[in-house]
C-alpha positions as a printed NumPy array, in Angstrom:
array([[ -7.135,  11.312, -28.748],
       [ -8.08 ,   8.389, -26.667],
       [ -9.692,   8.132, -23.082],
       [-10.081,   5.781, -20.416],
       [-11.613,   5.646, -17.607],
       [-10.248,   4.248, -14.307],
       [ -7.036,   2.082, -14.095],
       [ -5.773,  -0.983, -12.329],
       [ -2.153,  -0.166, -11.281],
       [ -0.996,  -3.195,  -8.97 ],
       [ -2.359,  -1.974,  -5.594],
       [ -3.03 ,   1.598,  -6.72 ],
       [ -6.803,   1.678,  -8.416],
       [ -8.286,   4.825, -10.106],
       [-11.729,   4.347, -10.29 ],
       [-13.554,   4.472, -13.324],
       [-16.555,   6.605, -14.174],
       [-19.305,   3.966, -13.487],
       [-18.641,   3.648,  -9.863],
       [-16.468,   7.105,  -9.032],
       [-19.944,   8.717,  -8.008],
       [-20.91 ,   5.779,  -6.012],
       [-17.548,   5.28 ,  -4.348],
       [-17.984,   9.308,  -2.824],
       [-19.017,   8.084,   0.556],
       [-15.02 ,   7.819,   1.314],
       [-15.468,  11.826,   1.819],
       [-18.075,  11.749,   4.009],
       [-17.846,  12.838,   7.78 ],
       [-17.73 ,   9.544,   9.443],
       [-18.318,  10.273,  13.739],
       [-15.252,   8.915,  15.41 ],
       [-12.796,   9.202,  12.806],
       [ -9.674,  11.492,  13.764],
       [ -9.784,  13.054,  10.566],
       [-12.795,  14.52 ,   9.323],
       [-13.636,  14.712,   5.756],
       [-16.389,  16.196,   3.136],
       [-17.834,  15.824,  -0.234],
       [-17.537,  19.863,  -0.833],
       [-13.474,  20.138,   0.088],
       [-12.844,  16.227,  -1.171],
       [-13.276,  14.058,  -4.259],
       [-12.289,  10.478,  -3.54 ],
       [-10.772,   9.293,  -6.949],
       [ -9.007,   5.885,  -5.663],
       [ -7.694,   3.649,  -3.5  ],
       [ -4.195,   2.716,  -2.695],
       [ -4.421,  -0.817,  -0.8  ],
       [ -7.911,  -0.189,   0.234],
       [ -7.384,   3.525,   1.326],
       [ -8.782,   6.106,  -0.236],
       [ -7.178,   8.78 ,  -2.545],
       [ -8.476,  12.243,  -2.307],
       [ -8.064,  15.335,  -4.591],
       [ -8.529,  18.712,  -2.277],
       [-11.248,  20.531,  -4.372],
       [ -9.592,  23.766,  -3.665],
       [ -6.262,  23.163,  -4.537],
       [ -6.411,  19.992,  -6.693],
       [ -3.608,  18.547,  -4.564],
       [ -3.892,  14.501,  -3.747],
       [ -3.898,  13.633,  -0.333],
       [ -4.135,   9.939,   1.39 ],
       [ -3.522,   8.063,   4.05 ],
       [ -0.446,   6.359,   5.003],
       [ -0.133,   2.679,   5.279],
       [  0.417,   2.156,   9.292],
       [ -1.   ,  -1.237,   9.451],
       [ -4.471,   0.722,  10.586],
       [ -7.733,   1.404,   8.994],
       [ -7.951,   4.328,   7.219],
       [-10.816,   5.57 ,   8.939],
       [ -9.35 ,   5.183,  12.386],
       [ -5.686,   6.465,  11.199],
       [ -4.425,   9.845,  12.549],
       [ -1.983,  10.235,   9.611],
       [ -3.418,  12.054,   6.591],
       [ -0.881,  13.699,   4.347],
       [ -0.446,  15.434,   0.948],
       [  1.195,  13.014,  -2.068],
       [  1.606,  15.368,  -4.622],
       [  1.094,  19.156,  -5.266],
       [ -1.282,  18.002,  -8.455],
       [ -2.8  ,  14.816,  -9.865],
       [ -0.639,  14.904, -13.282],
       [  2.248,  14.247, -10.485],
       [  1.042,  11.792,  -8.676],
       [  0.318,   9.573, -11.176],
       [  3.708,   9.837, -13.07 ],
       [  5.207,   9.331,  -9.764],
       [  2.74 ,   7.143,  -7.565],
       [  0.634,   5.094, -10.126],
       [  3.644,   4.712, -12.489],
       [  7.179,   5.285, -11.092],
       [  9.535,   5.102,  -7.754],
       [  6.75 ,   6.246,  -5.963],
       [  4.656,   3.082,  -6.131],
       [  6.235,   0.988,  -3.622],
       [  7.023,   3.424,  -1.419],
       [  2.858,   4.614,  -1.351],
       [  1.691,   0.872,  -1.348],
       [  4.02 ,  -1.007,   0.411],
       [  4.779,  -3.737,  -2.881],
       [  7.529,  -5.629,  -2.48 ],
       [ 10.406,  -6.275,  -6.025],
       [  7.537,  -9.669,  -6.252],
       [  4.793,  -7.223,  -6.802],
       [  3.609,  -7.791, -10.295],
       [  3.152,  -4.174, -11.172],
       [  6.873,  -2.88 ,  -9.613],
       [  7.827,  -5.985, -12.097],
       [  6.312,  -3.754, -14.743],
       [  7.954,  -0.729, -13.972],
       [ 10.797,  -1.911, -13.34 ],
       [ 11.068,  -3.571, -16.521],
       [ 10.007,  -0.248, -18.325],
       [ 13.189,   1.582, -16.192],
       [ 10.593,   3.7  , -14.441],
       [ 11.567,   2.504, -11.132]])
């Protein structure tokens, strides 16, 4: 069996294992922000366009923030992606759900990709 660790999908990056503990401070309570986060209920795993992915520690469902045209930090909108991880990556990483999560256009080299491997 093979691993890897972290992937570069288009606009959608899972971070590898060299900077996943680093890139934690995503969960932190920030003052200000309308949503609060925490490292014990959320593990920041990626970033879609520069916000962060989260994976609810209690449930293992992925949760983000949706591109308004604001900062993640100062967005009201946080919603659940996908029930489980396995899901979203099928789905957002890797199929139909890619543009529609990022925002990529047909000229987006990855949807290129997909599209030329019928998964979108």
């Amino acid at each position: 069996m093979q691993k890897s660790s972290g992937a570069i999908c288009g606009r959608l990056v899972l971070f590898d294992a060299n900077v996943v503990a680093d890139s934690q401070f995503y969960a932190e309570p920030t003052e200000g922000t309308a949503v609060q986060l925490n490292r014990g209920d959320w593990f920041c795993f990626g970033k879609a366009n520069e916000d962060p992915l989260l994976l609810e520690r209690a449930t293992g469902a992925v949760w983000g923030f949706p591109d308004t045209g604001v900062i993640w930090w100062q967005s009201e909108g946080f919603e659940k992606l996908a029930d489980i991880l396995d899901g979203f990556l099928l789905d957002s990483a890797c199929g139909h759900g890619y543009q529609e999560l990022t925002g990529a256009g047909s000229e987006d080299p990855w949807a290129t990709v997909l599209h030329r491997m019928g998964r979108i």
